[in-house]
Every structure is written in structure tokens, then in C-alpha cells.
C-alpha positions in Angstrom: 0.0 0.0 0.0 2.3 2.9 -1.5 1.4 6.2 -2.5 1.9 5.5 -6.2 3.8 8.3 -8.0 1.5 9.8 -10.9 -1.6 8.8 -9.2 -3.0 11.9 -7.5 -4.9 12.8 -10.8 -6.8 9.0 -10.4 -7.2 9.8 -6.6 -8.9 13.1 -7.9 -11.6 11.6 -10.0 -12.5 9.0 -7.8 -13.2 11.4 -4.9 -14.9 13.4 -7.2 -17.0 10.5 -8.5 -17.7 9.7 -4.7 -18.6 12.8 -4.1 -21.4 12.7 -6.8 -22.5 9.2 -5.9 -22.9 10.8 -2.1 -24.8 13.9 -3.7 -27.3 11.9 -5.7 -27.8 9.6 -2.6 -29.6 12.6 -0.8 -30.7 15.0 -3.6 -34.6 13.8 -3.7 -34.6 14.0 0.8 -36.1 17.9 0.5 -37.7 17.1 -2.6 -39.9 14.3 -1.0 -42.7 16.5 -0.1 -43.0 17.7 -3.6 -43.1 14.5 -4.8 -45.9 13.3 -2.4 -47.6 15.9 -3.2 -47.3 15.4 -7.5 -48.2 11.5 -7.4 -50.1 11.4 -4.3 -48.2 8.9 -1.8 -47.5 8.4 1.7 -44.2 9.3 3.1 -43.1 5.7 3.5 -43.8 5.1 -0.8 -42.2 8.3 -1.2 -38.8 6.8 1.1 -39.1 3.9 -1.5 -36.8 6.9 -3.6 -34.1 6.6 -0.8 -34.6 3.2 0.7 -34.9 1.5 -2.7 -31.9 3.5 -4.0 -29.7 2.2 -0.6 -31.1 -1.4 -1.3 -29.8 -1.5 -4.6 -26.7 -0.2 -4.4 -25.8 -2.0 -1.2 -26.6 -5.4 -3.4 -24.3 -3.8 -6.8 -21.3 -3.0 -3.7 -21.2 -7.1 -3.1 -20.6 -7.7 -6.9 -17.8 -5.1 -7.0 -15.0 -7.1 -5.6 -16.0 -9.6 -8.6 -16.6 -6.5 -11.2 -12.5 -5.3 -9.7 -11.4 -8.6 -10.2 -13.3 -9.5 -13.4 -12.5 -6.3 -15.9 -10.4 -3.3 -15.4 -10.5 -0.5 -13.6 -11.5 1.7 -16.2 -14.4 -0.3 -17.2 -15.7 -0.7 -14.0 -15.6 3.7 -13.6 -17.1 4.2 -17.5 -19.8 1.5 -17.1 -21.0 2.7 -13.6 -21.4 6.3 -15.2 -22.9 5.4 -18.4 -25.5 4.2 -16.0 -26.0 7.0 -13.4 -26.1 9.7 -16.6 -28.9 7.3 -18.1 -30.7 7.0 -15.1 -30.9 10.9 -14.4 -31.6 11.7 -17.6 -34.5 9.5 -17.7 -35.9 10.7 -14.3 -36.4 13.9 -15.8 -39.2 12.6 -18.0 -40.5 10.2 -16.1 -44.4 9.9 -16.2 -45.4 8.1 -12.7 -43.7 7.2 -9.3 -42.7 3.8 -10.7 -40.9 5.0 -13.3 -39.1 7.4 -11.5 -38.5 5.0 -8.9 -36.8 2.7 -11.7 -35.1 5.6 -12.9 -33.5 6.6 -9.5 -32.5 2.7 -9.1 -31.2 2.3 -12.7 -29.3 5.6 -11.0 -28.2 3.5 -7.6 -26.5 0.5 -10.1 -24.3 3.2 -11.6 -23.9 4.8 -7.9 -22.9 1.5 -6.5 -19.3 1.2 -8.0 -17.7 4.5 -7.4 -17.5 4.2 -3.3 -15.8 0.8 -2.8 -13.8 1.4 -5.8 -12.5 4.7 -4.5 -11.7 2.5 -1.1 -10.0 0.0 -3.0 -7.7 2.2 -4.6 -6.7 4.2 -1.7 -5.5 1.4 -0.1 -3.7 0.8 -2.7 -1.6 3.7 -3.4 -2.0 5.2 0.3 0.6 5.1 2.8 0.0 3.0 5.3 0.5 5.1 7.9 -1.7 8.1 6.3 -4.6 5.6 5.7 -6.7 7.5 8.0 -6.3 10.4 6.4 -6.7 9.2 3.4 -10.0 7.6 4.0 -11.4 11.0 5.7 -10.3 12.8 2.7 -12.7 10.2 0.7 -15.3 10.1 3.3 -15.2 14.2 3.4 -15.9 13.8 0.1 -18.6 11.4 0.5 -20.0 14.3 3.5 -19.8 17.0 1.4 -22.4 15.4 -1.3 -25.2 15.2 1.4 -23.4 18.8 2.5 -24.3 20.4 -0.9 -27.0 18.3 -2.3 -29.6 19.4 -0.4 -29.5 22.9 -1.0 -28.4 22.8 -4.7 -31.8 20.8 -4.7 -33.3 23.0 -2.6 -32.7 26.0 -5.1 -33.6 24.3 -8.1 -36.9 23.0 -6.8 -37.6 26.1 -5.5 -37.0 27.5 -9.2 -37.6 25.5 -11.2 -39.6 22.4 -10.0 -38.7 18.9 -8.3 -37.7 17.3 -11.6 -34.7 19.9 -12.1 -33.0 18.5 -9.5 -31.8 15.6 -11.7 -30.0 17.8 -14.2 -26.9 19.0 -11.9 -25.5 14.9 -11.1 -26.4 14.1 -14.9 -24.0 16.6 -15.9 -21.4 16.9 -13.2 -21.1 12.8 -13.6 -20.4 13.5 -17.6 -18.2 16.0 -17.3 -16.2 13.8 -14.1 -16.8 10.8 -16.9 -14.8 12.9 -19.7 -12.0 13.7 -17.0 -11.7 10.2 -16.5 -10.9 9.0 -19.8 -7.3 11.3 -19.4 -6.8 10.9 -15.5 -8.3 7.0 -15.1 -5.7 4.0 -15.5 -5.7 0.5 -14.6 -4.7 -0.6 -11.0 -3.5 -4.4 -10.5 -3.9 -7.4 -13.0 -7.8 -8.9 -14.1 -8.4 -12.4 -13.6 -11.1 -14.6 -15.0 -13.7 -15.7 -12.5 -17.2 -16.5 -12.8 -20.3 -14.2 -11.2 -22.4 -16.7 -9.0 -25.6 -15.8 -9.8 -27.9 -17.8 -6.8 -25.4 -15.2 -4.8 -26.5 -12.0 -6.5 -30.4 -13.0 -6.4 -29.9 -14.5 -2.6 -28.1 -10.8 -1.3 -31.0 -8.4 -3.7 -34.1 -10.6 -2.1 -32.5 -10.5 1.2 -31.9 -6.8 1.4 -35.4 -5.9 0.1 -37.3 -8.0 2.3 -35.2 -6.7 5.3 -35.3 -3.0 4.5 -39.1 -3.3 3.6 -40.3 -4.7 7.4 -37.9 -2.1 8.9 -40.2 0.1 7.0 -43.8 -1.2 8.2 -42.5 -2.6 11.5 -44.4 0.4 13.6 -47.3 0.3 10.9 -48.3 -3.2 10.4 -46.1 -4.9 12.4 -47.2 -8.5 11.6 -46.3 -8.3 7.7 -43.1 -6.4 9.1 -41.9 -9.4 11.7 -42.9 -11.9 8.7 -40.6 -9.6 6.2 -37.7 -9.3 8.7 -38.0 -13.3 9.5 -37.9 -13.8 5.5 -34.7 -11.4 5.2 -32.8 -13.2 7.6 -33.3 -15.9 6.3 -32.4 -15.9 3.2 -29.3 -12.9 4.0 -28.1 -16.7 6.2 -28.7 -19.0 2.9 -26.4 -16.1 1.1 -23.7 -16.4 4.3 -23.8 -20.3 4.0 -23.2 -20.3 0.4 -20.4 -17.8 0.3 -18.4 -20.3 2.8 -19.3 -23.3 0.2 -18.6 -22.0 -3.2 -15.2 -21.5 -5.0 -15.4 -18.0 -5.6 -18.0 -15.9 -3.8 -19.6 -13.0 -4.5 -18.5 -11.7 -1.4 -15.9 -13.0 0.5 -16.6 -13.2 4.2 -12.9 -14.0 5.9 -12.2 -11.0 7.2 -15.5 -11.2 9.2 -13.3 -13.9 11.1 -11.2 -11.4 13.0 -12.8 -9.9 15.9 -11.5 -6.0 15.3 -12.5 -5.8 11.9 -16.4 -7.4 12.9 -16.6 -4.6 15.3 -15.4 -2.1 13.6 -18.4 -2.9 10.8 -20.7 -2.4 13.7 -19.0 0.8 14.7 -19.6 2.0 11.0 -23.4 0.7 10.5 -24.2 2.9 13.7 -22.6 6.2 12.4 -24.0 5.3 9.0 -27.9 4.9 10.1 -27.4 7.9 12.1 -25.7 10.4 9.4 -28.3 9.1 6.6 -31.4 9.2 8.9 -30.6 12.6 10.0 -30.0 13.6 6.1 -34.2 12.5 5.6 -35.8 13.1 9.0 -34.0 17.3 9.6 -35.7 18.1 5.8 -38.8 16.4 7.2 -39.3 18.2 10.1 -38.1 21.9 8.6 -40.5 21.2 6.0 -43.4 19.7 7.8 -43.3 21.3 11.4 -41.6 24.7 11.0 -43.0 24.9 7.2 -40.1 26.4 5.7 -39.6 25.9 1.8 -37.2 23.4 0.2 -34.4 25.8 -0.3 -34.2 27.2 3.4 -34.3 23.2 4.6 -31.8 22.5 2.3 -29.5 25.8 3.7 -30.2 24.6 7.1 -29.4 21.0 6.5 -25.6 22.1 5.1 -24.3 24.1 8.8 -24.1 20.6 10.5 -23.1 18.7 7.3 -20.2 21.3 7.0 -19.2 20.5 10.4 -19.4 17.0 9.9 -16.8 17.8 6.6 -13.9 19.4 9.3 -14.3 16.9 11.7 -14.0 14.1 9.4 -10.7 15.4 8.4 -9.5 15.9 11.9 -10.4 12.4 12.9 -8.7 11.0 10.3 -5.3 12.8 11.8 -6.2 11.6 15.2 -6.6 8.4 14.0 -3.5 8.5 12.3 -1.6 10.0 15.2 -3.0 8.4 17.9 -5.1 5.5 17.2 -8.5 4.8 18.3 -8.8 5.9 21.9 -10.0 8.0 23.4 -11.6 8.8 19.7 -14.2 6.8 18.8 -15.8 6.6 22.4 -15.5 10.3 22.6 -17.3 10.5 18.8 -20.5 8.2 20.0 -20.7 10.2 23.0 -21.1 13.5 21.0 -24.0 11.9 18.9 -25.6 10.5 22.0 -25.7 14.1 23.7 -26.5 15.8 20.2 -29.3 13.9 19.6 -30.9 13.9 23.1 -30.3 18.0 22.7 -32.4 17.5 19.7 -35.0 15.9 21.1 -35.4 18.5 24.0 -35.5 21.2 21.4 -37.7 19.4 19.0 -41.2 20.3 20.0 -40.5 24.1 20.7 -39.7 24.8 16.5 -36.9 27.0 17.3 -34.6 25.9 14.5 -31.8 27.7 15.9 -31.3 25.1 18.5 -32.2 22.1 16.2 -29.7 23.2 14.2 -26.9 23.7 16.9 -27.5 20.4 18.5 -27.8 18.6 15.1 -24.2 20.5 14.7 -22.7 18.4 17.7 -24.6 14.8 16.2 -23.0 15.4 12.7 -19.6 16.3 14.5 -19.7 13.3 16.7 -19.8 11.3 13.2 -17.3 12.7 11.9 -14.9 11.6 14.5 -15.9 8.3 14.1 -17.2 7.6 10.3 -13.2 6.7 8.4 -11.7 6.2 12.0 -14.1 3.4 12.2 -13.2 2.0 9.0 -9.6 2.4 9.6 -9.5 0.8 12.7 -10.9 -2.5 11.2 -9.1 -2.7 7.8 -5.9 -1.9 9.2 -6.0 -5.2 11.0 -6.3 -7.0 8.0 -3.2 -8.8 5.9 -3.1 -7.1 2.1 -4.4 -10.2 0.4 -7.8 -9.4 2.2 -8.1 -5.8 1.5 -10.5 -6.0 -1.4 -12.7 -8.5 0.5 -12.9 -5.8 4.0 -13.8 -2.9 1.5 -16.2 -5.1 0.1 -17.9 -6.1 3.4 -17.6 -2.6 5.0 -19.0 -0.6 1.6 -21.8 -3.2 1.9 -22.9 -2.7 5.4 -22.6 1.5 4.9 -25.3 1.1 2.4 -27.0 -1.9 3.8 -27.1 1.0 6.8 -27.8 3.6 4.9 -30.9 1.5 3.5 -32.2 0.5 6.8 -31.8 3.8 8.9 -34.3 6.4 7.0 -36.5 2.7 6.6 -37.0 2.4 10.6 -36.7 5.9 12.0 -38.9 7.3 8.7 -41.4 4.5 10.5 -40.9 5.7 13.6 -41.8 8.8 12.6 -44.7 7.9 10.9 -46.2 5.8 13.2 -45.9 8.6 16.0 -47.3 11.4 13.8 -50.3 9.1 13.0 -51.3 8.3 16.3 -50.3 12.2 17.7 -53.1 12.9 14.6 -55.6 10.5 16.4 -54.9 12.0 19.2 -56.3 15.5 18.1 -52.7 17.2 17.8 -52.0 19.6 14.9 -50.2 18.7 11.9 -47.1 21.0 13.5 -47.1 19.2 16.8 -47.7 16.2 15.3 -44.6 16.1 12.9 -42.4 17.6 16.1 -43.8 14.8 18.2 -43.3 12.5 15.3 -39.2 13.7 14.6 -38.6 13.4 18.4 -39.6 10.0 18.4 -37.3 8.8 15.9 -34.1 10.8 17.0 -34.7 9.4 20.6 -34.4 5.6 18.9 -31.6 7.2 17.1 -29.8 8.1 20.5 -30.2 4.7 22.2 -28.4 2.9 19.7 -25.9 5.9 19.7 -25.7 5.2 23.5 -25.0 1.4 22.1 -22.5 2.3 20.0 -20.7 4.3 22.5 -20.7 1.4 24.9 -19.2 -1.3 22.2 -16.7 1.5 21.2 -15.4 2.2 24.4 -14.3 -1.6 24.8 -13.1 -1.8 21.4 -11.0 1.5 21.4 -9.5 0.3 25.1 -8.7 -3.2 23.4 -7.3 -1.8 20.1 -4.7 0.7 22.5 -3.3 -2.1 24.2 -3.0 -4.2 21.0 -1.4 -1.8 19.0 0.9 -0.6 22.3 4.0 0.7 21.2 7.3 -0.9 21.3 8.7 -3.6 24.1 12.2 -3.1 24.9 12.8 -5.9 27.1 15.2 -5.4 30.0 17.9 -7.1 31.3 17.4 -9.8 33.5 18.8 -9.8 37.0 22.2 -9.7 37.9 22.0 -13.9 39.5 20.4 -14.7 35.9 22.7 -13.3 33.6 25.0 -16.2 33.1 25.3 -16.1 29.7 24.1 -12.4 28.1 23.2 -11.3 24.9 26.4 -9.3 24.8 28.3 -12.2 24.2 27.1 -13.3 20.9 25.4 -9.9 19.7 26.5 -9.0 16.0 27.5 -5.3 16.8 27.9 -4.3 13.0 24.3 -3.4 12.6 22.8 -2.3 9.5 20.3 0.5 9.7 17.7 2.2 7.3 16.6 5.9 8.2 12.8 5.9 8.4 12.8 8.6 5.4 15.0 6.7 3.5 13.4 5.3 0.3 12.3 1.9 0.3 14.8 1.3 -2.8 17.9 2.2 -0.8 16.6 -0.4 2.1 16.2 -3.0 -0.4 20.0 -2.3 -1.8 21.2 -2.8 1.7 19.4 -5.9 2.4 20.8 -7.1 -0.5 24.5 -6.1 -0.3 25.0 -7.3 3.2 22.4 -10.8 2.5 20.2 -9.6 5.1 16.5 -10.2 4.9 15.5 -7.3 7.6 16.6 -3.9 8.7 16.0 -1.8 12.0 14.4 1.0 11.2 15.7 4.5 13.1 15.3 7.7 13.7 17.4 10.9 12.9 18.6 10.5 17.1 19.4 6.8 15.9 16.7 5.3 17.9 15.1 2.5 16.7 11.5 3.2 15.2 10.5 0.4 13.5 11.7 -2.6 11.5 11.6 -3.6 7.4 11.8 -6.7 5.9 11.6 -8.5 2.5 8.6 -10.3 3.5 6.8 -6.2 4.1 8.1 -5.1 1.1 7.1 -8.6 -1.0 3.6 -8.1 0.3 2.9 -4.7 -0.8 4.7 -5.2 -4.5 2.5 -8.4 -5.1 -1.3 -9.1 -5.9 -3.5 -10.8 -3.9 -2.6 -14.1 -5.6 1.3 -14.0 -5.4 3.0 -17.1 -3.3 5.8 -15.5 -1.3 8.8 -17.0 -0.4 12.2 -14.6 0.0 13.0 -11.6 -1.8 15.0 -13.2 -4.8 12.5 -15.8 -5.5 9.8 -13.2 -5.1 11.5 -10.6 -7.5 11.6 -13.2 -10.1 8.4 -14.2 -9.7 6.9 -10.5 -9.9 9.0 -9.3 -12.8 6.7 -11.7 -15.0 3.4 -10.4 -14.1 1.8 -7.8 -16.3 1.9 -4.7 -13.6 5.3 -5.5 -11.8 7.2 -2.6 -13.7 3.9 0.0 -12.5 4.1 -1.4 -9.1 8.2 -1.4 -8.8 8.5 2.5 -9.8 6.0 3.5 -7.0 7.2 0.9 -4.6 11.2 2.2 -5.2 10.2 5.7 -4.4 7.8 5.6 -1.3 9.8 6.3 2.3 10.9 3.4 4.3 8.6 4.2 7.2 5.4 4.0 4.9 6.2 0.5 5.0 8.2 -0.8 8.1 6.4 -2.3 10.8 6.3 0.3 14.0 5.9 -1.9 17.0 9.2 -3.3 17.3 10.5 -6.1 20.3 14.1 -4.8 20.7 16.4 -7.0 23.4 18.6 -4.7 26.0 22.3 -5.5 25.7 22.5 -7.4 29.1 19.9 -9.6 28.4 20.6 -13.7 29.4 20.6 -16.2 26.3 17.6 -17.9 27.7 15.9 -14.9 28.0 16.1 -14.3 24.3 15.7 -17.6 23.3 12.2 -17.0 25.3 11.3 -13.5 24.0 12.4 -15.0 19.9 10.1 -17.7 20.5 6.8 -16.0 21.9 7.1 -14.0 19.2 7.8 -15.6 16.4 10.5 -13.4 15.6 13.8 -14.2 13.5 15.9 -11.3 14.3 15.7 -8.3 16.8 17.2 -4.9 17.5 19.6 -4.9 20.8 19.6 -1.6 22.2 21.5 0.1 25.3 20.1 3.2 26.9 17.4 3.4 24.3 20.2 3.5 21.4 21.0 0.9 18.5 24.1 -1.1 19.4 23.3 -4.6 17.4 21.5 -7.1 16.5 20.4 -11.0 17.1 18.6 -13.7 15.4 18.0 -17.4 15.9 20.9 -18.3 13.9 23.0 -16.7 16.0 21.5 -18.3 19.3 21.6 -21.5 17.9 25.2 -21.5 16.6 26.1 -20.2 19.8 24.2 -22.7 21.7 25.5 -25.6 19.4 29.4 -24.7 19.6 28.8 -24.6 23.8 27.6 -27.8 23.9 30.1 -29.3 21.2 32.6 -27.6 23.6 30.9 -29.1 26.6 30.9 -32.6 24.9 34.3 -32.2 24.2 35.5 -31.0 27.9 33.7 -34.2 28.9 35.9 -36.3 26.9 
């Protein structure tokens, strides 16, 4: 995962075309009214617009992995905009809600490939330590189309009717589309592998029947519980067959480890909670304080902005200092936001609504990328496209069921608050209150399970052991003693190309990593280096084998130049085990084996004076006893 040289202008479009796909996600949320009122529906058929579009893209995210893997990059990007273009344009003219609902989902297939196939590429060409702030800069991008889309919507509805909202995606997607044909290139090899059908029909059936009882579960909750039961099931006959077939449409490994599981849940809670407050605020400015599309819209992009800056500061935090005290400090925002929200709700003083919806949309961004970066960090290279996958699915699966179950909410309260003899203003109040007070308990939820998580990630990811010297009785034999004291270093901002010249000049296959004081930062090794050169499907054995391998496959040269040229501590691994000069031989020959480690930095007084590695122990260990045997003779 190197920052490939050249590839900023590929970065560019991708975030752009993210940014789009994110617009067009919310553009019809202050336009629902409108279109309630032109075809005559119900709020929960007019959802259908943002709920449908969720569903479908969150079942086109699982085929991505295959469509990556399948064809190139670049037809991936073209055929995914082809698509959106055609779907907008056709909204435009569409005659009845079905049509325009098939429009906006022939919209959602094009939508589907940009935001995992931005995710894929950045961790591609990202430095891994910058992949935080990589990922906020894509997920700003991703906040900024909800930050915009409502009130460019807003104005053009306002001037020029609900269906002009459709024209500004169409043509900023064209125009993105025409940059791409200069600034979009290929990224890893294609491979042939066949698209499981049963799969594809198992995850759209399963999402649809689960997003649709969400929807009715407050309004006719025995078709709701009979939905949800059919969803489940069949979202667990698309699990089993995943684990059975030879390639599956999604692969569900990474699932397997416990930090990258949690951190999904992490990211469906901000998720439900940033896309149901995109379709409940224009709701409520719109229905209970009566204000026109444009001003809901206006309103809509204060806490959006903030959301924006605080994405990109939590992706430096993340970077910096991991994920504690972050992400329990981000769920506890939202939790106190939305209970603020609540208070103020009923009184229509969208001042305060605003401000408190401020602190929700910060709290998210503190914990929307971290929360992705914390789980596919943990993750080995070759499972990369399967995390983004997973994680892309479940922020739309999310994204989907969020506006389905608090829109219900919603609804459900504002019907009986109608019963009840309220006015249509109280009643949609009463109604939003509802929904952002379900909203908060699962916040509260979140910020329970991150708390844990964020404490457990700290002390798994604590920095480096320097182990000390044993005591003075137990230092019979000492590390000293058999210590290789002409060490070769790497600088951390050396390039990886002058570390791989060492390695190879003195036949070493690692290389203590240090700082400008001479400290010792971090450690590199062929097997790092091997692993971010090859594709998922390399076998890696040592760096020779492994060089010869690569040079035959199609983008070795592409990935060698960026690879030569990316700093040494982009790469290195930072928590090092470094051995103090007086430790005993058994000592080491315990702390080499816990860890599994073949060679470690020996340090005195926090400084680099040597190294040792198995080879060393054991010939040292072997000539004592030969000596030994010897003596005895």
C-alpha cells in the first residue's frame, strides 16, 4: 500500500465521482414533499426513492469485488457512469412514481461502484500510515455530497420544480466521466472468475425483504416481523453459500477477526445515524416549521459542513494516535446531540435544532473513516479487497435501513399524535422526536461497544517492548556475548529502494528502522516489502524468489517505480521487540520464540548497538555444547 507516483490525478476523479454518488444519494430528501404531493403517496412510498436507491446499491457494492477482479478499472468507472447519466436523464421525463423509482434505481446500479472502488484504490496507493487520512479525505468527500445536495436541490426545486434536481448529477457525472478518460488507468492485474448468480439474487431478495419490514414494522407490524424473518433468512442462505462456493460473490474471511467485525458495527451505527438525519432534519423543517425546500436545504448544510472538518480531523487523530480515546468520545457526541435535539424538537426553534444537530454530525465525523480504519488496518493485504467489500456493503446496507425504521418511527408517531387530536405541526415535532430518541439509544449502544473496542485496540497496538535485562544472578550467559555489533540500519525517510540495496548487499532479509537520534523506530523486511509489491494471488517466499516471480506479471514494472520511491517508514512495521544489551541467552531464546520473531534490535540506553537472530542463538548454543561434549571427553 504505497502512494503510487502519478496517481494523485486517479485519486482526484475517484473522490470526485464519490462525491457525486454521495450527492445523488440525498438529492430527492427535501424534494420528498413535492413528490408526495405530484403522485399522491405516503411518506413511507415516497422513502421507497431513498430506501430502494440504498437497497440497490448495497446489493451492486457485493458484486464489485468480482466486477475489480473481473475487468479493469476503467471499465468498471465508464460502465458505472454510463449508467447513473442514463438513469438521471431518464428521471427527468418520467411519467409516474414507478418510473421514476426505476429511474433513481437504474441511477443507484451506476452509484454502486464508485464508493468501494474509490476504497479500494486508496489502499492501494495510500501510505500506510496516512490511511486515516486518506480515508477522511474520501469520506469528506462522500460528507460533502449530502453537505451540498440538499441545498443545490433545494434551489432548483424552488425555481424550477422537483424534476430539475436531476440535471446537476447528470452533468457533473459527464463532465467527471470525460476527466476520467485522461486521468483514469488500470490498477493491479484482471483475472477470470465466474459471477455466482444464486449469490447475487440470494443478497437483492434478502436486502429488500429486510429493509421493507424495517419500514412497516411500527405500521403493520405483523407483515413487518414476517418480512424481517424472510430477510434473515435468506441474507443466512447467502452467508452459507459464500463459505461453500469457489469464488463468492462476497468474501466473508475478514469477518473472522474480531476487530475488523466490530469495527463494521461501529460504521453501521454512524451510517444509520448520518443518513437518517440527512431524511428526518428536511422532514421536520419542511413539515413542522413549514419552511420551503431551499431554506431546509441551507439549514441542512451548517451541520453537514461540520461533519466535513471533523472528518478530516479524525482521520489525523486516528492516524496519530489511534483509536482511543476517539471513537468513544465521537458516539458520545452523537448521543448528547441527539438527546439536545430531542429536548428542542417540540418548541420549533430551528436555531437550537440546528446547533444540536451540529454536535450529532460532529460526533460522526470523529468516528465515520476512524471506524473504518481501525478495522481494515487489522487486515493482511491479500484481504483488502474483501474488507472494503464487506464494510461498503454494510454502509449502504445501513444507509438503507436507517431512513427505513426511524422514517417508520416517525410515521407511526405522527399518526397516532393525529388520532390524538394534535396539529399537523405538533404532530410532525412529536413524530421527529420520536425517531431521534431511537436514534440516540443505539448511539448510547455504539458508544458502549466503542469504548471496549478502542480500550482493546490501545493495548494491541501498544508501542514498542524493549525488554530489559534480566537480574544480575540470571545473567550467566548475556546477549552481549554473541550480539552481531555491526548493525545495519535504514533511516525511516530513506526510500524503500535504498533499504532493499542494503538488504541485499549485506544478505540480510531485515533492517532496523531509526530515527534521525538513531533510535530504533520500526523494522523492514523482505517479506513487508514482497507483500505490498504483489497481488493478492502472489505465493511469497524470499525476496530473490519473489522478485523473479513478480518481474513476469503484467503490472510488476507500475508497481516497482511506485514501490522504489515511497519512504521506508510507509512500510516498516512500527511496534518493534528490541532485546537490552544485558539480556541472558535464555531470555532471548524466550522472547524469539513467543514472538515468532527471527531477528531483533539490541539496544543500550534506548540506542541501537546490534543485532540478534536465531541463527545466531543456535550456533552459539551448538558450539557450547560441542565444547561441553568435548570437555567431557
Amino acid at each position: 500500500m504505497v502512494e503510487k507516483k502519478g496517481y494523485a490525478p486517479l485519486l482526484a476523479v475517484l473522490f470526485a465521482a464519490a462525491f457525486v454518488a454521495a450527492f445523488n444519494e440525498n438529492i430527492v430528501n427535501v424534494g420528498l414533499a413535492d413528490i408526495m404531493a405530484a403522485f399522491a403517496i405516503d411518506a413511507n412510498t415516497a422513502n421507497w426513492l431513498v430506501t430502494g436507491y440504498m437497497v440497490v446499491t448495497a446489493v451492486v457494492v457485493t458484486v464489485v469485488a468480482f466486477l475489480l477482479t473481473r475487468f479493469n478499472v476503467r471499465a468498471v468507472f465508464f460502465g458505472g457512469a454510463l449508467l447513473f447519466v442514463a438513469g438521471s436523464v431518464l428521471a427527468l421525463v418520467a411519467p409516474t412514481f414507478p418510473l421514476l423509482l426505476a429511474c433513481r434505481l437504474l441511477q443507484a446500479v451506476g452509484t454502486g461502484v464508485f464508493i468501494p472502488a474509490m476504497m479500494n484504490i486508496v489502499l492501494l496507493v495510500a501510505p500506510r500510515k496516512k490511511l486515516g487520512t486518506y480515508l477522511s479525505i474520501g469520506g469528506c468527500c462522500i460528507t460533502f455530497g449530502p453537505a451540498f445536495g440538499p441545498v443545490v436541490t433545494g434551489l432548483m426545486i424552488t425555481s424550477f420544480g422537483w424534476r430539475s434536481m436531476f440535471v446537476v448529477p447528470a452533468l457533473a457525472m459527464a463532465v467527471i466521466a470525460v476527466a476520467g478518460v485522461a486521468f483514469v488507468r488500470n490498477v493491479g492485474a484482471c483475472r477470470k472468475v465466474k459471477l455466482d448468480v444464486l449469490s447475487l439474487v440470494l443478497s437483492a431478495v434478502g436486502l429488500t425483504a429486510l429493509v421493507y419490514g424495517l419500514s412497516q414494522i411500527t405500521l403493520v407490524p405483523l407483515y413487518a416481523v414476517a418480512a424481517l424473518a424472510a430477510g434473515v433468512a435468506v441474507l443466512a442462505l447467502f452467508v452459507h453459500r459464500q463459505s461453500r462456493i469457489e469464488n463468492p460473490l462476497l468474501n466473508l474471511e475478514p469477518l473472522r477477526n474480531p476487530r475488523f467485525a466490530l469495527a463494521c458495527v461501529l460504521v453501521v451505527v454512524a451510517m444509520m445515524i448520518t443518513f437518517s438525519m440527512s431524511v428526518l432534519l428536511p422532514l421536520y423543517f419542511e413539515g413542522a416549521a413549514g419552511v420551503n425546500a431551499l431554506v431546509a436545504g441551507a439549514l441542512i448544510l451548517v451541520p453537514i459542513l461540520v461533519n466535513a472538518g471533523t472528518a478530516v480531523l479524525g482521520g489525523r487523530i486516528m492516524d496519530r494516535r489511534g483509536e482511543w480515546p476517539l471513537l468513544p468520545a465521537g458516539f458520545l457526541l452523537i448521543a448528547v446531540g441527539q438527546v439536545g435535539v430531542c429536548l428542542v424538537a417540540g418548541s420549533i426553534d430551528l436555531l437550537w435544532v440546528v446547533a444540536a444537530s451540529c454536535v450529532v454530525y460532529a460526533g460522526v465525523g470523529f468516528i465515520f473513516s476512524p471506524s473504518q480504519t481501525a478495522g481494515l488496518k487489522t487486515l493482511p493485504p491479500e484481504q483488502n479487497p474483501f474488507g472494503v467489500g464487506i464494510m461498503s456493503t454494510f454502509i449502504q446496507i445501513s444507509a438503507a435501513i436507517g431512513p427505513s425504521l426511524f422514517v417508520g418511527v416517525l410515521s407511526s408517531t405522527l399518526a397516532d399524535q393525529l388520532a390524538g387530536g394534535a396539529t399537523e405541526t405538533a404532530a410532525q415535532a412529536a413524530g421527529f422526536a420520536a425517531a431521534i430518541a431511537v436514534a440516540a439509544a443505539i448511539a448510547c449502544a455504539g458508544a458502549i461497544v466503542a469504548f471496549f473496542y478502542a480500550r482493546r485496540a490501545a493495548a494491541a497496538d501498544a508501542p514498542k517492548i524493549t525488554v530489559p535485562a534480566a537480574p544480575a544472578a540470571a545473567q550467566a550467559l548475556e546477549l552481549e556475548t554473541i550480539m552481531k555489533t555491526e548493525v545495519y540500519t535504514v533511516p525511516a525517510y530513506a526510500y524503500v529502494y535504498e533499504a532493499i540495496e542494503i538488504m541485499l548487499e549485506h544478505h540480510t532479509s531485515g533492517l532496523p528502522v531509526i530515527d534521525r537520534e538513531g533510535a530504533v523506530v520500526g523494522f523492514i523486511s523482505d517479506g513487508d516489502i514482497m507483500r505490498t509489491m504483489a497481488d493478492q494471488d502472489a505465493v511469497l517466499v524470499d525476496l530473490y524468489y519473489s522478485l523473479s516471480s513478480l518481474a513476469n506479471t503484467p503490472a510488476f514494472d507500475e508497481r516497482m517505480d511506485a514501490l522504489m520511491h515511497n519512504r521506508v517508514e510507509d512500510l516498516a512495521t512500527e511496534h518493534v521487540i528490541s532485546l537490552d544489551a544485558g539480556t541472558s541467552i535464555e531470555r532471548v531464546c524466550t522472547v524469539l520464540g513467543e514472538h515468532h520473531l527471527k531477528k531483533a534490535p539490541v539496544v543500550r540506553d534506548g540506542k541501537l548497538v546490534g543485532t540478534v537472530s536465531r541463527s545466531d542463538v543456535n550456533r552459539y548454543l551448538l558450539n557450547a555444547f560441542v565444547a561441553k561434549g568435548r570437555a567431557a571427553a
